[in-house]
PAGUVO-247426 format. One record per residue (C-alpha): x, y, z; residue number from 0. Coordinates in nm, 3 decimals, always signed. Each point is the difference from the previous one (the first is absolute). Layout:
! PAGUVO-247426
x	y	z	num
X	Y	Z	NUM
...
This chain:
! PAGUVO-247426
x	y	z	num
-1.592	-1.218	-2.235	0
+0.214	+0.011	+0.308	1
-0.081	-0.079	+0.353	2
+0.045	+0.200	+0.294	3
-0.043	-0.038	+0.349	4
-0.106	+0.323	+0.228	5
+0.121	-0.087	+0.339	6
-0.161	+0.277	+0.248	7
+0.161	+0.118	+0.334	8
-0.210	+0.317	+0.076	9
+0.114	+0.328	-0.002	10
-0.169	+0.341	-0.127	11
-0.113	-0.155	-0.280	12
-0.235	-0.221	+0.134	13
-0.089	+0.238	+0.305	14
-0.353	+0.118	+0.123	15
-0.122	+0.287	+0.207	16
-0.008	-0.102	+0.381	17
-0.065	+0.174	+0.318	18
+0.380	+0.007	+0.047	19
+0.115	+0.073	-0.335	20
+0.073	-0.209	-0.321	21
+0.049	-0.330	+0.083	22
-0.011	-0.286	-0.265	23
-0.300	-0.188	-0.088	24
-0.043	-0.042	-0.398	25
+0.125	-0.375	-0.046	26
+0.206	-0.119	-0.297	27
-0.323	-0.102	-0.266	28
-0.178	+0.331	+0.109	29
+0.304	+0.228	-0.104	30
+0.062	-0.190	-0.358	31
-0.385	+0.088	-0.081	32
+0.104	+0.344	+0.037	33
+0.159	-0.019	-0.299	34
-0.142	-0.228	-0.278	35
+0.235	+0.139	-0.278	36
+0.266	-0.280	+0.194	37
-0.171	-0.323	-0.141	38
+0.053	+0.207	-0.372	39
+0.429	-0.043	+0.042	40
+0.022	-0.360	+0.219	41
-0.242	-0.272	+0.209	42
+0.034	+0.046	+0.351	43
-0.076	-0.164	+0.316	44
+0.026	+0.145	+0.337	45
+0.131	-0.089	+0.369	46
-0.038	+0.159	+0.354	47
+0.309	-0.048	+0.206	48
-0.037	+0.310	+0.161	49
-0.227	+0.287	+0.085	50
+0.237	+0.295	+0.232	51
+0.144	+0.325	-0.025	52
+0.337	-0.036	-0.130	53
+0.134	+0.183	+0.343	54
-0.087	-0.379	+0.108	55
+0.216	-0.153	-0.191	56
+0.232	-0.232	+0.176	57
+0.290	-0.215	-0.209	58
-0.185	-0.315	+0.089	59
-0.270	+0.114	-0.263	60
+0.291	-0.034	-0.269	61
+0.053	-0.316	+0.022	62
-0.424	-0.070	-0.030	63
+0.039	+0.225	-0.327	64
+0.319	-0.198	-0.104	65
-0.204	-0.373	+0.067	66
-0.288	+0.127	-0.148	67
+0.214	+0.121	-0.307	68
+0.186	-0.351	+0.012	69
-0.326	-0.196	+0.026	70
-0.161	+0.124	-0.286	71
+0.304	+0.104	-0.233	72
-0.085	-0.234	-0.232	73
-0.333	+0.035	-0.047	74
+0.028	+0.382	-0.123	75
+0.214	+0.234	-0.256	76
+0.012	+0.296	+0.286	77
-0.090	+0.102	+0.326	78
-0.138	+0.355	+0.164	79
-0.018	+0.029	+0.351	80
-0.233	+0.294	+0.143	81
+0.176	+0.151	+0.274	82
-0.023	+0.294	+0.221	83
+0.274	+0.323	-0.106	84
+0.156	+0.057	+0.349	85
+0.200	-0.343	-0.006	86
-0.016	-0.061	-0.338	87
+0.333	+0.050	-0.089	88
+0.152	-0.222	+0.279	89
-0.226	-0.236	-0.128	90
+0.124	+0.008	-0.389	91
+0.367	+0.002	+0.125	92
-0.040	-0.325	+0.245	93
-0.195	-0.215	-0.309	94
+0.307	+0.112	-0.194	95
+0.245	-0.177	+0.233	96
-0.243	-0.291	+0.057	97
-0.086	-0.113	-0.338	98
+0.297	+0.034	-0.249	99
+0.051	-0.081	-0.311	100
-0.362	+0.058	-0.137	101
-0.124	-0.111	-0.370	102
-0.326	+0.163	+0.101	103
-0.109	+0.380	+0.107	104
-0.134	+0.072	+0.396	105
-0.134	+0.370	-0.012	106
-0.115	+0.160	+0.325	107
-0.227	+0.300	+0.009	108
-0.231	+0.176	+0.194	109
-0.196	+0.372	-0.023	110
-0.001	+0.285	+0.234	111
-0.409	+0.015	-0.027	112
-0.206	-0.323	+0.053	113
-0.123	-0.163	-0.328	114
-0.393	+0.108	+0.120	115
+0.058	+0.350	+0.016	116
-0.089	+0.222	-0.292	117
+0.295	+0.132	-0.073	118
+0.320	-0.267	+0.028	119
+0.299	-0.062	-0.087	120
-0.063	-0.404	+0.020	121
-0.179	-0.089	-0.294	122
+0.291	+0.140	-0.246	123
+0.243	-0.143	+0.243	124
-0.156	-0.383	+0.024	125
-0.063	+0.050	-0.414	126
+0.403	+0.081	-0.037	127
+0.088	-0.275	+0.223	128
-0.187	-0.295	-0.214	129
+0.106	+0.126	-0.316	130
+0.368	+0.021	+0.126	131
+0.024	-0.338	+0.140	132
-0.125	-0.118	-0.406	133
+0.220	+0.207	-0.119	134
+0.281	-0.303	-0.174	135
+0.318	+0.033	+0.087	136
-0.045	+0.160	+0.333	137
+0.116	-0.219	+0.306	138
+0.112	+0.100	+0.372	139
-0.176	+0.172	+0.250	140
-0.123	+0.372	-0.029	141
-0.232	+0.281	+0.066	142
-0.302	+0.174	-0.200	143
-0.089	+0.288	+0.132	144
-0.130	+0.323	-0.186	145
+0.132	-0.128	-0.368	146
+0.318	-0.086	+0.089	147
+0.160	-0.372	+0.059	148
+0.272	-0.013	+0.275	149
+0.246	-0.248	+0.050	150
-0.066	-0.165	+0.317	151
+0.332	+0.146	+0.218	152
-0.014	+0.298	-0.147	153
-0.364	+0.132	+0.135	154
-0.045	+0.253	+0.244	155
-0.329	+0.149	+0.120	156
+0.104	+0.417	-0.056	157
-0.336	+0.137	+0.082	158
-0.244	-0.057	+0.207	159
-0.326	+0.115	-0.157	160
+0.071	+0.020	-0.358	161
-0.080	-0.184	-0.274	162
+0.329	-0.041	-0.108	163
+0.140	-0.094	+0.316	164
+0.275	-0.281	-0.065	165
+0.352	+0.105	-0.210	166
+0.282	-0.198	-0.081	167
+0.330	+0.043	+0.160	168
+0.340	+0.034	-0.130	169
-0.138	-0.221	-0.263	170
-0.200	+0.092	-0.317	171
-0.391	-0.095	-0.072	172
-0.053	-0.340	-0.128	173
-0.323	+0.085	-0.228	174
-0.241	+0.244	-0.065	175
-0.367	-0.065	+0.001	176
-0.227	+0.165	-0.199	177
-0.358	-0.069	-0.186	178
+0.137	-0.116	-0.253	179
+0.329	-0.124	+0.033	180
+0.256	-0.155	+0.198	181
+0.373	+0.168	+0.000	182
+0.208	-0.194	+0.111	183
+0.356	+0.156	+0.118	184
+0.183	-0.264	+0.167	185
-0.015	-0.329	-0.151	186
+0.030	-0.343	+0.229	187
+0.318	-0.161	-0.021	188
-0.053	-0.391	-0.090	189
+0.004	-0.216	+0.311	190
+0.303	-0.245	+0.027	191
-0.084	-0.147	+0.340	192
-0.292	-0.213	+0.119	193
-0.285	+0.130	+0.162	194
+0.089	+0.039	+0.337	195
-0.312	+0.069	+0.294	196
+0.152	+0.077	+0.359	197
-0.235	-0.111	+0.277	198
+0.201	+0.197	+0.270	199
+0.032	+0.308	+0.140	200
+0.179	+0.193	+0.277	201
-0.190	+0.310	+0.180	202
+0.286	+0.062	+0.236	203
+0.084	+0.282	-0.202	204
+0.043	+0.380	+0.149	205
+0.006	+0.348	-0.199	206
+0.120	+0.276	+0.221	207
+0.005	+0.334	-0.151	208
+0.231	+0.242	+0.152	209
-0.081	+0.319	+0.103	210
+0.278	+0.273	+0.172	211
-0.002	-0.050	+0.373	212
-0.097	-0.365	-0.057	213
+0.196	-0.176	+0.301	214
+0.210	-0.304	-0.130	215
-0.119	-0.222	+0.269	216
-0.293	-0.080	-0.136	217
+0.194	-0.243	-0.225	218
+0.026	-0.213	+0.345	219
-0.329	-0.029	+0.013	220
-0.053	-0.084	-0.399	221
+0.315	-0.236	-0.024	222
-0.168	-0.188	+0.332	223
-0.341	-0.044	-0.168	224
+0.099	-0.082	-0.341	225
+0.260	-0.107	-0.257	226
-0.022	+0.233	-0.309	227
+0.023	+0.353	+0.030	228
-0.047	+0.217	-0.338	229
+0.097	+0.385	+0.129	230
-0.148	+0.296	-0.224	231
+0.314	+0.215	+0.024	232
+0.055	+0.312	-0.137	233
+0.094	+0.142	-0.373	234
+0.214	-0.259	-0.138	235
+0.027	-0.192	+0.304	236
+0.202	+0.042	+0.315	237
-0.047	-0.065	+0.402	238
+0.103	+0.340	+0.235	239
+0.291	-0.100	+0.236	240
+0.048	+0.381	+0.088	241
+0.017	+0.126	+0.363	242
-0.244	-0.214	+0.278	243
-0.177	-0.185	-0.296	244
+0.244	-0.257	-0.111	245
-0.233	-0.213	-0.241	246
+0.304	-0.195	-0.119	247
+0.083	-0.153	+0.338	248
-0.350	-0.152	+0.026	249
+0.049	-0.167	-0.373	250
+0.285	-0.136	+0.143	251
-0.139	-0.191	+0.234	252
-0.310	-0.104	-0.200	253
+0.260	-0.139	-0.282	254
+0.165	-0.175	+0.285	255
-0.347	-0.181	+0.143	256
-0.077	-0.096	-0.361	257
-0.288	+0.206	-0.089	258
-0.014	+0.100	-0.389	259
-0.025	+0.371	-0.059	260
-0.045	+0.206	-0.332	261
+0.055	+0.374	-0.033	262
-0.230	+0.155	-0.228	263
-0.161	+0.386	-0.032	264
-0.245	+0.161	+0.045	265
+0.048	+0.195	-0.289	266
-0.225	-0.126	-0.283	267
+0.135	-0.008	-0.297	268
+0.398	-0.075	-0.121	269
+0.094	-0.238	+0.347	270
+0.243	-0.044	+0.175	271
+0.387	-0.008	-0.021	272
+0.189	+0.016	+0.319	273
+0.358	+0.024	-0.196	274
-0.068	+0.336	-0.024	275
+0.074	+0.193	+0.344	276
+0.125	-0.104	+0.343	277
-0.314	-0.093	+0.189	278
-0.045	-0.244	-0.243	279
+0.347	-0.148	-0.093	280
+0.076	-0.036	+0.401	281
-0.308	-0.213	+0.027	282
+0.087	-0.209	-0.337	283
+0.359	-0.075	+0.103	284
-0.066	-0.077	+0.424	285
-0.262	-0.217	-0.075	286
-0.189	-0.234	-0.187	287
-0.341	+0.136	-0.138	288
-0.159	+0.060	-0.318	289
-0.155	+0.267	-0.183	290
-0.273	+0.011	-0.233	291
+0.121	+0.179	-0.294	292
-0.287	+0.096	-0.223	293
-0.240	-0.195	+0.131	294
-0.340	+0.092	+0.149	295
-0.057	-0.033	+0.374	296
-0.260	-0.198	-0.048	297
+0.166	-0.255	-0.183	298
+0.355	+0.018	+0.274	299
-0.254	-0.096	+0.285	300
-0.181	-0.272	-0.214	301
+0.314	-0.186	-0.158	302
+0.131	+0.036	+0.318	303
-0.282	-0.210	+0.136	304
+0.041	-0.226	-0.281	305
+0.391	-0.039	+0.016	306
+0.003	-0.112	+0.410	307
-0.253	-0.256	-0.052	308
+0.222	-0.186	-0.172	309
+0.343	+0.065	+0.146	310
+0.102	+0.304	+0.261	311
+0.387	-0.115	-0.094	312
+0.115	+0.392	-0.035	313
+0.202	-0.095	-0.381	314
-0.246	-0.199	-0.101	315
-0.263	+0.266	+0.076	316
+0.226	+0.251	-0.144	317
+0.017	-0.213	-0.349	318
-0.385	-0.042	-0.068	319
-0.040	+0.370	+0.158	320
+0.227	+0.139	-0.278	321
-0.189	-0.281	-0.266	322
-0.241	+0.199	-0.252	323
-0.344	-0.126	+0.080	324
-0.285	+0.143	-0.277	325
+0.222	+0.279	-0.067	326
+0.008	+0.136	+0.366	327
+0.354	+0.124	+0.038	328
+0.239	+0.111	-0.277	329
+0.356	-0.108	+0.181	330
């Protein structure tokens, strides 16, 4: 029988009733008696690293997931880390970028109800989760969440009270979950690299969404407090530079200072591609920046992290920006 290791951060699921609200309390062996049917697919043992919301999730905490992952890698077949929803996705993306190259499956999950109240979400979730990380064959990092298994770079929270609150984007479902089965739709491609686990990170990272009447200036003050700037854009991506606005002469001087900056959009689904019209080919030929294609935000502000840890040289950014990582972009 396999062994897997439950490694507990907080979140909804563990939450209890306070005077101000939920607020986590259930520890890490009180949510796996919840569900007994667990010990039926694997052995498990459990660890507290955490006990937050997710909204206090800072990237310092993924590197403690990371070394926790790293110090006990050997000891188990999988991993499932109990999270909170709100951050969740940042958090799957960032383990994605800081542990490559896995022979081994890391699922994160969570509920929208706590795992005491009477009707949840959490027991099927943290069932799903266990039986995934068994399942052979499976290895990288992803979500469970409502019967579906999400690669890692590819989650986004959609809803915020639903059950089925997490899609994937621009990329399809990885596996369905059922009672009785396990589909499996996207099939892990066999490692060729070591296993790689990346103690750093770097939280100087800033996501300005535009709105109309947005003054440029304020990428002064961004570009003085921090080196990466990821830009949700509009459609398929494009800064204004029309009448007392001028966006572009602002990127110009944050390309000249050094400072990394991706254009994505805020549009959902499909990306970004700023060949297509004039506010976005003016920006792509003045200046250098990047753009995130197809992938989620969450995963452009976490790579992003990743990437100027190790080097803020702007090519060499650009080459591991552009690198598939756990299938998040499809250049």
């Amino acid at each position: 029988m396999k062994k897997v290791l439950l490694i507990a951060t907080g979140g909804t699921i563990a939450s209890l009733k306070t005077s101000d609200g939920l607020a986590p309390g259930i520890t890490s062996d009180e949510l796996i008696k919840y569900v007994p049917e667990i010990k039926s697919y694997c052995e498990v043992d459990t660890i507290q690293i955490l006990n937050i919301d997710s909204t206090n999730i800072q990237p310092e905490y993924w590197i403690l997931i990371t070394e926790t992952i790293e110090k006990n890698y050997d000891k188990y077949d999988g991993f499932v880390i109990s999270h909170g929803t709100d951050t969740m996705a940042y958090t799957a993306s960032a383990l994605s970028y800081l542990i490559q190259n896995l022979t081994k499956t890391i699922v994160i999950t969570g509920s929208q109800k706590p795992i005491n109240a009477e009707i949840t979400d959490a027991r099927r979730n943290l069932l799903d989760s266990f039986r995934f990380a068994c399942e052979d064959g499976a290895r990288g990092v992803y979500v469970v969440f409502d019967g579906k298994a999400i690669i890692g770079t590819r989650a986004k929270k959609t809803k915020s009270k639903s059950y089925n609150a997490f899609d994937s984007i621009n990329y399809p479902i990885a596996a369905f979950i059922d009672d009785n089965r396990i589909t499996r739709y996207i099939r892990s491609e066999e490692r060729k690299k070591d296993l790689i686990f990346y103690k750093k990170i770097y939280p100087s990272i800033f996501l300005l969404k535009l709105a109309p009447g947005m003054e440029p200036d304020v990428l002064d003050y961004i570009g003085e407090k921090y080196e990466g700037i990821v830009i949700e854009s509009y459609g398929v991506g494009g800064l204004p530079f029309y009448d007392k606005r001028n966006f572009l002469e602002k990127l110009g001087h944050l390309s000249d200072t050094g400072k990394v900056v991706v254009i994505a959009t805020q549009v959902m689904l499909e990306g970004s591609d700023m060949g297509v019209y004039e506010v976005g080919v003016k920006a792509l030929k003045q200046y250098k920046i990047l753009q995130a294609y197809d992938m989620t935000i969450e995963s452009a502000v976490t790579k992003l992290m990743w990437i100027m840890a190790e080097t803020k040289e702007f090519d060499k950014v650009k080459e591991m920006f552009y690198t598939k990582i756990n299938d998040d972009i499809m250049v």
